[in-house]
C-alpha positions in Angstrom: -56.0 4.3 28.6 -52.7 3.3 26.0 -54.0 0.9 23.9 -53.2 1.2 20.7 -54.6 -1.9 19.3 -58.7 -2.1 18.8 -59.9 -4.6 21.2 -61.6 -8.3 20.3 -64.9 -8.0 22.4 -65.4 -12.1 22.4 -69.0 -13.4 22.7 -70.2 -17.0 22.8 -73.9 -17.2 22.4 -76.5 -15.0 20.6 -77.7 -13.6 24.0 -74.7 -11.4 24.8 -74.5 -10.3 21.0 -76.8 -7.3 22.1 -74.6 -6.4 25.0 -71.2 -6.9 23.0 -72.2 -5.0 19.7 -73.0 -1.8 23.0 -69.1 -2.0 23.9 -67.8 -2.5 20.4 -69.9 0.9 19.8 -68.0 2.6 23.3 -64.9 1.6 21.9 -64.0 2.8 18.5 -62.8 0.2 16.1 -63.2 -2.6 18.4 -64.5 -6.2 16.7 -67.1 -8.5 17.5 -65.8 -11.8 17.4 -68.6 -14.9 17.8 -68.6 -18.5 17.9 -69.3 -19.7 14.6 -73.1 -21.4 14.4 -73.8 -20.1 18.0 -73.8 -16.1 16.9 -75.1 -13.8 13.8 -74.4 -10.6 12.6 -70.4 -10.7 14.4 -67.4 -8.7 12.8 -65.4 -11.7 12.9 -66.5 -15.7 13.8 -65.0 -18.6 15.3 -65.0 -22.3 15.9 -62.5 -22.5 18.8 -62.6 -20.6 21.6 -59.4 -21.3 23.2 -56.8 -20.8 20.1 -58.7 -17.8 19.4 -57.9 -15.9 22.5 -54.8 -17.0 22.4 -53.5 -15.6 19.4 -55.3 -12.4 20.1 -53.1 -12.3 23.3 -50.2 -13.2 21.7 -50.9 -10.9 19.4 -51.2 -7.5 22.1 -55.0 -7.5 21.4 -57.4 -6.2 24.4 -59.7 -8.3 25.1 -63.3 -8.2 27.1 -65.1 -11.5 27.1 -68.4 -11.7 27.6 -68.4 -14.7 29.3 -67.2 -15.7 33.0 -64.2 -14.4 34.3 -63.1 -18.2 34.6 -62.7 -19.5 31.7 -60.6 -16.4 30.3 -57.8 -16.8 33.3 -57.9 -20.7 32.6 -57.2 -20.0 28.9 -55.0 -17.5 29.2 -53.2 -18.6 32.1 -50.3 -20.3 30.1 -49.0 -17.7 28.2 -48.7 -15.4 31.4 -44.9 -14.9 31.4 -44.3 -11.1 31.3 -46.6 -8.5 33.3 -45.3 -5.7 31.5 -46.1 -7.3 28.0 -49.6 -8.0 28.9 -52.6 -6.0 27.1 -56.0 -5.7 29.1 -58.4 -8.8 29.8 -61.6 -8.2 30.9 -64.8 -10.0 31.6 -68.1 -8.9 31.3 -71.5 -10.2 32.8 -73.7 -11.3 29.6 -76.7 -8.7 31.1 -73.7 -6.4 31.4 -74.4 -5.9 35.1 -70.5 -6.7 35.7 -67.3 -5.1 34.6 -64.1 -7.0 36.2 -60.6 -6.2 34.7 -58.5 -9.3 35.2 -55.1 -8.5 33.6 -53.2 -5.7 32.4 -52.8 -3.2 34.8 -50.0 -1.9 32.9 -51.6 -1.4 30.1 -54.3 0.3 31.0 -57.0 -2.5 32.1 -58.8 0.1 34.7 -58.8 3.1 32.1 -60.8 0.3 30.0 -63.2 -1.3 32.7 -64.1 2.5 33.7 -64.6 3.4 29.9 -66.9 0.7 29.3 -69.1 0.8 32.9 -69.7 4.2 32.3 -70.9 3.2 28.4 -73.0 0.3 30.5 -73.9 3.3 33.2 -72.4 0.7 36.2 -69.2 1.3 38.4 -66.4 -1.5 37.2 -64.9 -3.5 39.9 -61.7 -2.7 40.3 -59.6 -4.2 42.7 -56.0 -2.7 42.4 -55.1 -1.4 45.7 -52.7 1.5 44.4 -55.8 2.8 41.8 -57.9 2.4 45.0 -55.9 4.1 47.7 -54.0 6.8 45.4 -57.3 7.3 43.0 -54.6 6.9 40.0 -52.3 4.3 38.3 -49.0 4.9 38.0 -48.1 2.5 36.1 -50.5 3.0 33.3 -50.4 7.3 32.9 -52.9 8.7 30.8 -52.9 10.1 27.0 -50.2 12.6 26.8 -47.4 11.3 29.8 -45.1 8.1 29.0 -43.1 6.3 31.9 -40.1 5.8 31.4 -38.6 3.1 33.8 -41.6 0.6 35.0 -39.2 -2.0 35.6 -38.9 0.2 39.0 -42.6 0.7 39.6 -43.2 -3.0 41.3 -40.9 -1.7 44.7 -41.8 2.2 44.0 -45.5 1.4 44.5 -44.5 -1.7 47.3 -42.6 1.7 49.1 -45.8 4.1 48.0 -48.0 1.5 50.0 -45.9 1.2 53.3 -46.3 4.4 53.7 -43.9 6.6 51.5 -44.1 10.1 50.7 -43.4 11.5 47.1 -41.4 14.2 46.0 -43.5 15.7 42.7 -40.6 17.2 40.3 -42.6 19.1 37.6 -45.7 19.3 36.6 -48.8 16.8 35.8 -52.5 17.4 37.1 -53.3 13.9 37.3 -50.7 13.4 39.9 -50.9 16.6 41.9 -54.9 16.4 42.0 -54.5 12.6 43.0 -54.6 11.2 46.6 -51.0 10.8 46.3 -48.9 11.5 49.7 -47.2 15.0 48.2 -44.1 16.0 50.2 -41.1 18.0 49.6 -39.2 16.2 51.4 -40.4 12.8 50.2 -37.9 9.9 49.9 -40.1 9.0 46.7 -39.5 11.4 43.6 -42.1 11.3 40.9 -40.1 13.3 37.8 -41.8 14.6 35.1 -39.8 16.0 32.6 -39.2 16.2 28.3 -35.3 15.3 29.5 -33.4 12.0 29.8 -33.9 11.7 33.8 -33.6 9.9 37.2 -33.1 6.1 36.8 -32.5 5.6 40.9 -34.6 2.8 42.4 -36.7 5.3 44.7 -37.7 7.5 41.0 -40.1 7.4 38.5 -39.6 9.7 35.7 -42.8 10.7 33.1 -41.9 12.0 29.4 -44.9 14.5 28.6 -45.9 15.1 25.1 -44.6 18.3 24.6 -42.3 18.4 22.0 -43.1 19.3 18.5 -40.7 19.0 15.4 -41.6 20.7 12.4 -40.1 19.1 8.7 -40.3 21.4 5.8 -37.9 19.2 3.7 -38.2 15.7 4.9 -34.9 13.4 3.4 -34.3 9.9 4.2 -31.2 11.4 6.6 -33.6 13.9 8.4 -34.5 10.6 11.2 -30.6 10.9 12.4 -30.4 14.7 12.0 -33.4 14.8 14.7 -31.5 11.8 16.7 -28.5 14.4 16.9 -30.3 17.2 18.0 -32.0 15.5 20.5 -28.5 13.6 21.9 -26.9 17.2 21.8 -30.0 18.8 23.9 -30.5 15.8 26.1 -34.2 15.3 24.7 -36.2 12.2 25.4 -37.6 11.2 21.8 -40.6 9.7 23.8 -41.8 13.2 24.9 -42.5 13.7 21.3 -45.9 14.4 20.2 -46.0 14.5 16.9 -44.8 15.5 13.3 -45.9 18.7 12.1 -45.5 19.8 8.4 -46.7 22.5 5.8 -50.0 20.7 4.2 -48.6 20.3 0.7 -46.6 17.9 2.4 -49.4 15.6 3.7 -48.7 12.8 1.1 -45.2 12.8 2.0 -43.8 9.5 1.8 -40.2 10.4 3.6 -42.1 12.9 6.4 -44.5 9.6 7.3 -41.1 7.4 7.2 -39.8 9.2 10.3 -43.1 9.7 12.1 -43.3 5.8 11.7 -39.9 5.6 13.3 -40.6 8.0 15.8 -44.1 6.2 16.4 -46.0 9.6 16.6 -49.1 11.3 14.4 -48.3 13.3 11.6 -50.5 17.1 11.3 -50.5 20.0 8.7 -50.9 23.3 9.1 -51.0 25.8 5.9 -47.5 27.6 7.2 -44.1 27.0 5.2 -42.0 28.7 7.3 -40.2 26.8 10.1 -40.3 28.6 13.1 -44.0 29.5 12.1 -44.9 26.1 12.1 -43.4 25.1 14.9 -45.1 27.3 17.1 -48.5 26.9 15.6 -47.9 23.2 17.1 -46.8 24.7 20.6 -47.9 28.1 20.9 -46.4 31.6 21.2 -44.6 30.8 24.8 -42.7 27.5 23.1 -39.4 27.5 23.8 -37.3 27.0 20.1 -34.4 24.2 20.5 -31.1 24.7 18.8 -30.5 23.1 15.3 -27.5 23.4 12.9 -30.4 21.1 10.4 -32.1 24.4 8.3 -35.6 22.2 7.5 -36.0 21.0 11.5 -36.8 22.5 14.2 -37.6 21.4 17.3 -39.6 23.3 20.0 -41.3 22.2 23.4 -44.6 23.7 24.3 -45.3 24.6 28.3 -48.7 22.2 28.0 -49.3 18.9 26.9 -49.8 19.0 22.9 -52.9 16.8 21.4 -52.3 15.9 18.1 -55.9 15.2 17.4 -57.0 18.5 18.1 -53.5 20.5 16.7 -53.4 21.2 12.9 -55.1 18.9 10.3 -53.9 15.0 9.6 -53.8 13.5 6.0 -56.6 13.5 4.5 -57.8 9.8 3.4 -60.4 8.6 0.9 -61.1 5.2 1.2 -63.6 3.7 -1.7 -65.1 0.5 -0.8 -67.6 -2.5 -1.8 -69.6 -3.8 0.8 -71.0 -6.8 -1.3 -74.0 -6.8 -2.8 -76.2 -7.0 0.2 -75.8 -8.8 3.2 -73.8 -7.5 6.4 -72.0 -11.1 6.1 -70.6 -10.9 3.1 -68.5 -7.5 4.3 -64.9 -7.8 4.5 -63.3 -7.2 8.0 -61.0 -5.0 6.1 -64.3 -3.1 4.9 -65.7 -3.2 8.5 -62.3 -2.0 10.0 -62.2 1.3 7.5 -66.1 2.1 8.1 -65.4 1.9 11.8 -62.4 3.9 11.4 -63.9 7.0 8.7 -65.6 10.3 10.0 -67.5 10.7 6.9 -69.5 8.2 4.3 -70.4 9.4 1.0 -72.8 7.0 -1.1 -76.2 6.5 -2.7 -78.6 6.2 0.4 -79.5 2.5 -0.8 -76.1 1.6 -0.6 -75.4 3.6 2.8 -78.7 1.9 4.1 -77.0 -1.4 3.7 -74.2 -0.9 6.5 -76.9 1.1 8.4 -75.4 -0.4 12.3 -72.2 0.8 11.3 -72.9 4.3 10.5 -73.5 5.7 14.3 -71.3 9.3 14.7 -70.4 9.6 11.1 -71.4 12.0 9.2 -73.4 10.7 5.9 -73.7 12.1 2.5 -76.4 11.3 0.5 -76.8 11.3 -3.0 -79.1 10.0 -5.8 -77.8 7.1 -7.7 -77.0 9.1 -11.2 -74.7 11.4 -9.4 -71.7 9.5 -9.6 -69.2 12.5 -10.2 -70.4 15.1 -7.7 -70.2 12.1 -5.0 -66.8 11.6 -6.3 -66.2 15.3 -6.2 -67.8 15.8 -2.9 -65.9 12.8 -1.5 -62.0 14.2 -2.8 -63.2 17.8 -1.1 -64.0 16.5 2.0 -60.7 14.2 2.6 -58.7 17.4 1.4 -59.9 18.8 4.8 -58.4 16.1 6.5 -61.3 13.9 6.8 -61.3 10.3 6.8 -63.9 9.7 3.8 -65.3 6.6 2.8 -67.2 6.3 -0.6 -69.4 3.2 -0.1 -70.3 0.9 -3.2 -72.3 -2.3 -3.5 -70.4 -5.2 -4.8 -66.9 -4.7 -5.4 -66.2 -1.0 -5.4 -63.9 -1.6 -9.1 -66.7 -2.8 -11.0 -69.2 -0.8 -12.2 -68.9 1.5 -9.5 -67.4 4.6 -7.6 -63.5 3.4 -7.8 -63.3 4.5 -11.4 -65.7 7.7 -10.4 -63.3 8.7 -8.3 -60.5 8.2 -10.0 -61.8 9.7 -13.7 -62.9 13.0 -11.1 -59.0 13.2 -9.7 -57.6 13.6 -12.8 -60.3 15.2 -14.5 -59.9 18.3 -12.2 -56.0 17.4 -10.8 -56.3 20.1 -7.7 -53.2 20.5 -6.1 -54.7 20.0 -2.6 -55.8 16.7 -4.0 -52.6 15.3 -4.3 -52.5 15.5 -1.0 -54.6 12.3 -0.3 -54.2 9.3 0.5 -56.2 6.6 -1.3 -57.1 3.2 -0.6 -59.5 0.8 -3.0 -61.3 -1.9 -0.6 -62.7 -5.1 -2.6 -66.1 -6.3 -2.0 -67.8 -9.5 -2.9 -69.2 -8.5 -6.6 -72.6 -9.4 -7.8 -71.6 -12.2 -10.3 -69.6 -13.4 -7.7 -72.4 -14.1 -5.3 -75.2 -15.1 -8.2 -72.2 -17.7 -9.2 -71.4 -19.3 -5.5 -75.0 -19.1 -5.0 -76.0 -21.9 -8.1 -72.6 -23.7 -8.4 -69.7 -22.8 -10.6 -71.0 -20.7 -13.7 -67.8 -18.5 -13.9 -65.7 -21.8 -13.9 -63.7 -21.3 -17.2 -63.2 -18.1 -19.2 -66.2 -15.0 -18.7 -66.2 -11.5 -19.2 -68.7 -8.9 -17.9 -70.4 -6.0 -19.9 -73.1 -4.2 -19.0 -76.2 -3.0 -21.1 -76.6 0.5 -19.6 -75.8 2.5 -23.1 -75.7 6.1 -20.6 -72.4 6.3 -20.6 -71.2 4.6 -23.7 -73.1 4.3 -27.3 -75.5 0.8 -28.1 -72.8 0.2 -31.0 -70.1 -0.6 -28.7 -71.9 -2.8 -26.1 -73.4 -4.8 -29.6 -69.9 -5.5 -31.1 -68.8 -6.6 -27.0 -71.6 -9.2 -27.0 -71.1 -10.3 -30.5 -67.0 -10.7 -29.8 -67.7 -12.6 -26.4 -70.4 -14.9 -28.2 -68.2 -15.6 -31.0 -65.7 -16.3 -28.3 -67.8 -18.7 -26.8 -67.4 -16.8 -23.0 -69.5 -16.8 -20.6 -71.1 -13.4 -20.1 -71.9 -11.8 -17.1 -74.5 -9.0 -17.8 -74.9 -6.1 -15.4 -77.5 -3.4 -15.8 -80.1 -5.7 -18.0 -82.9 -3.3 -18.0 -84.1 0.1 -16.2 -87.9 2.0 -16.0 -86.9 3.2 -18.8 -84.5 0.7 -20.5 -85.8 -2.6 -21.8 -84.8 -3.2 -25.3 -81.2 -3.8 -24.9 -81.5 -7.0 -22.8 -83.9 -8.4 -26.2 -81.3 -7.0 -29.0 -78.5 -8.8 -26.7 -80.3 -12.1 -26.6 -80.9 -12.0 -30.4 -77.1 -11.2 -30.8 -76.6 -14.3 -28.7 -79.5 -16.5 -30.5 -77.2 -16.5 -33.7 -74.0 -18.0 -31.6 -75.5 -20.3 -28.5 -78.1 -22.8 -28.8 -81.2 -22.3 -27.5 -81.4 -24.8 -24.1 -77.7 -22.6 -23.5 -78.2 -22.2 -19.3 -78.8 -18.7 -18.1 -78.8 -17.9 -14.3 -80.6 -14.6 -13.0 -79.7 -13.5 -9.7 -81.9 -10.7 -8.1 -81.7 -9.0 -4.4 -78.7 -11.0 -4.2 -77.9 -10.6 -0.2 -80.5 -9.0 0.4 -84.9 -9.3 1.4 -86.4 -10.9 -1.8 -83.3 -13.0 -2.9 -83.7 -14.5 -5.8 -81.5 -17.1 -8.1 -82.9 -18.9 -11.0 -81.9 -21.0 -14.0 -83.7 -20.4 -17.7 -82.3 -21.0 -21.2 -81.8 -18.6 -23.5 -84.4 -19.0 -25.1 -86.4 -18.5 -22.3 -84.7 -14.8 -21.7 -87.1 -11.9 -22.0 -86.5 -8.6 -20.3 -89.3 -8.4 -17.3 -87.4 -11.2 -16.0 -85.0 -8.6 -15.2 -84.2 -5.4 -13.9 -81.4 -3.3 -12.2 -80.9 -5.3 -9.7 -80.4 -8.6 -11.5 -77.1 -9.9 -12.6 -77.7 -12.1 -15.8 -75.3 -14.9 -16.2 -75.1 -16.2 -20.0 -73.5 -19.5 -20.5 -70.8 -20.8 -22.6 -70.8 -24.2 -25.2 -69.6 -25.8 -21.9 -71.9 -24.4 -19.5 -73.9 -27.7 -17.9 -77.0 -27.6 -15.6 -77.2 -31.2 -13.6 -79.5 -32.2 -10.7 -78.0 -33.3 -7.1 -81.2 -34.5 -5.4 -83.4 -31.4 -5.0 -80.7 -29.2 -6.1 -80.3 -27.7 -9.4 -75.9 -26.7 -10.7 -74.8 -25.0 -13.2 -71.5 -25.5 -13.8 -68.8 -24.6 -16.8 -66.1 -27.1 -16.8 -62.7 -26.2 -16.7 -61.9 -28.2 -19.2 -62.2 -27.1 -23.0 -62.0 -29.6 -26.0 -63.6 -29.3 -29.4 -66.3 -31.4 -28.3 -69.9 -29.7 -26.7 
């Protein structure tokens, strides 16, 4: 199967929720995309169907409806201009009984609707006559091979069918172990081959994946140095499998410039030296192509070369906030990097709240006070070339592991660290979400402290809450009281008594997202610490701050306008 995209697994009622969230977990990084009111706990909802699948079409996105095959061909049907451009459409019964690839076959539809019966333990059915017949697809070649002229597959296969005999020039096991009519004197040649080739009528030519080019000194010139030396040697650039590079180089902004252009994986191996390299990708038989260009080389191996399983890719570290409780309030980006990470680090309440995302990764769990051995743990792993994601409640910046992670990196400053790349994924925080949830609170000018005095002195937090009440902010408090902690949240609220007036509106916002939700509007003067506790947001309001009534609704609001007047 070459699709490159994750695909949209459509649903349109709660029943085949159970059967789409099964293929979304065959397929990694695929989305579950449900009608908006008609479906819960989706990756991604909708409220029209048609536009939807549309501009997931448009867009080169596979997609398997759960739905009948009917009402995909009818809404697809007017954007079917190219066969070539298509990307796989599938429909699957809701009691997943049926698997029935509808279009695509060039971009691997059967590959998919085989992949997913055998997840669903049925046999797809697939109707194509060559797939039948020849018990492969010739116009969709597996991992590894690349055709190179379809536009002459539609009358090869039409020949292949009447009762044509092919000429195999090369070698590839899924075509000489097919029921393909093999003949050496065949009118139909099948090439496979890492040079330009064949472009005749009665030829189809297949570019394996078995060149490697090793950088050691990547410049923005070395993309047309490796387009000479493949013009001089008569090298197909799609027979390329990847870039291969000495580790140090991982983070390598000009070495990920050309594998962009070259559309191949990057992968490290702890070698320096050229030739060394390049034969670590290939092997000891690989044969070395001429270069005048002393930092490439350029060598093709005698089997097909899997990146995935061939030296060590970039190591990424990916810290992110999942909000502060429900599955919901998770960003698709979020969703997208979980799906995508091998490892997730985290405090086990925090990894608990993503638990149906978490299937074949492996977790690390840690207690809560930990924060820099997670961090630690977390930079280590994606050093190995892991894909590590350090999960935080809320909004991963606030409070939480971003700055962990960050104080840890240059705390330590490893070289093999710098190797890394990084990536900071928002969540919904918990002020946020206690705000939306009573009205607008956070409407004007706030700022956000927290009463934990572990990691910085009493003194400090008291002069913050004395500046931001003089200030007349609104305050959001994090960390109000612990077990073992209840005295700050009463010093704060007599720092507050001496600038706010008593009836001042204070929301508290517990579980927020999560079983035993709570949200609930005091006054100040109503503030007393086993109200609270670590997972309570306190919201203090300003001089502006207002509470109204709308029916049986209670607001609190700060307006956005300021005057001298209260």
């Amino acid at each position: 199967m070459n699709t490159r995209i994750a695909p949209a697994v459509v649903v349109l009622s709660q029943n085949s929720v159970i059967i789409g969230r099964k293929i979304t977990n065959i397929l990694p990084g695929a989305k579950l995309y449900g009608l908006v009111n008609r479906t819960d706990d989706v990756d991604i909802s909708f409220s029209n169907f048609g536009a939807t699948l549309r501009e997931l079409f448009t867009a080169g996105t596979p997609i398997i409806g759960i739905c009948a095959a009917g009402i995909l061909i009818r809404t697809i049907a007017p954007l079917l201009t190219d066969k070539q451009q298509e990307p796989p459409i599938l429909a699957v019964a809701e009691d997943g009984s049926a698997v029935v690839p509808l279009l695509g076959g060039l971009s691997g539809v059967n590959d998919l609707a085989r992949l997913i019966g055998s997840g669903l333990n049925i046999k797809p059915a697939i109707t194509t006559t060559g797939d039948i017949r020849f018990h492969t697809a010739l116009l969709s070649p597996p991992s590894g091979y690349h055709l190179a002229n379809p536009e002459q597959g539609k009358k090869f296969i039409a020949d292949l069918l009447a009762g044509g005999k092919v000429k195999l020039e090369g070698t590839a096991p899924w075509l000489s172990e097919s029921n393909l009519p093999i003949d050496e004197n065949g009118g139909l040649i099948i090439q496979i081959t890492e040079k330009l080739g064949n472009s005749s009528s009665n030829c189809l030519v297949y570019h394996p994946a078995k060149i490697a080019i090793a950088l050691t000194h990547p410049e923005p010139d070395t993309i047309t140095q490796i387009q000479q030396i493949f013009v001089e040697s008569n090298l197909a650039p799609a027979a390329v499998a990847g870039i291969f590079a000495p580790s140090h180089l991982a983070n390598n902004s000009q070495l990920h410039a050309v594998a962009k252009a070259l559309g191949v994986p990057t992968r490290f191996f702890p070698e320096s030296e050229l030739t060394k390299l390049a034969l670590a990708a290939t092997g000891a038989d690989a044969q070395i192509v001429s270069s005048p260009f002393p930092s490439i080389t350029v060598a093709i191996s005698t089997e097909i070369i899997n990146p995935s399983t061939t030296g060590q890719p970039q190591g990424k570290l990916a810290i992110i906030g999942t909000g502060p409780g429900g599955y919901k309030w998770m960003s698709p980006q979020v969703k997208e990097i979980i799906a995508s990470a091998t490892d997730l680090v985290g405090y086990k309440t925090y990894i608990n709240l993503i638990a149906p995302l978490i299937d074949g990764k492996r977790v690390h769990e840690s207690d809560n006070r930990v924060e820099a051995e997670r961090a630690y743990q977390a930079l280590e792993l994606a050093a190995e070339g892991k894909y590590v994601v350090v999960v935080s409640s809320g909004d991963p910046g606030i409070y939480a592991m971003a700055a962990a992670v960050f104080e840890v990196l240059d705390q330590y400053n490893k070289p093999e660290w710098q190797t890394i790349a990084i990536q900071v994924a928002p969540g919904i925080s918990a002020m946020q979400a206690a705000a939306a949830s009573i009205g607008a609170p956070l409407g004007h000018d706030f700022c956000v402290i927290s009463l934990s005095d572990i990691l910085k002195p009493w003194e400090i937090i008291a002069q913050r809450i004395t500046a931001a009440a003089i200030s007349d902010f609104v305050i959001a408090f994090y960390n109000p009281v612990s077990k073992e902690r209840t005295w700050q949240l009463a010093a704060a609220k007599k720092i507050l008594m001496e600038h706010r007036k008593p009836h001042t509106p204070v929301v508290l916002g517990r579980n927020l997202g999560r079983k035993g939700e709570a949200v609930k509007v005091i006054t100040l003067k109503e503030l007393e610490p086993e109200l609270a506790d670590m997972r309570t947001v306190i919201i203090i309001g300003s001089s502006h701050t207002r509470q109204i009534q709308q029916d049986n609704n209670i607001w609190v609001y700060t307006s956005r306008r300021y005057n001298s007047q209260e």
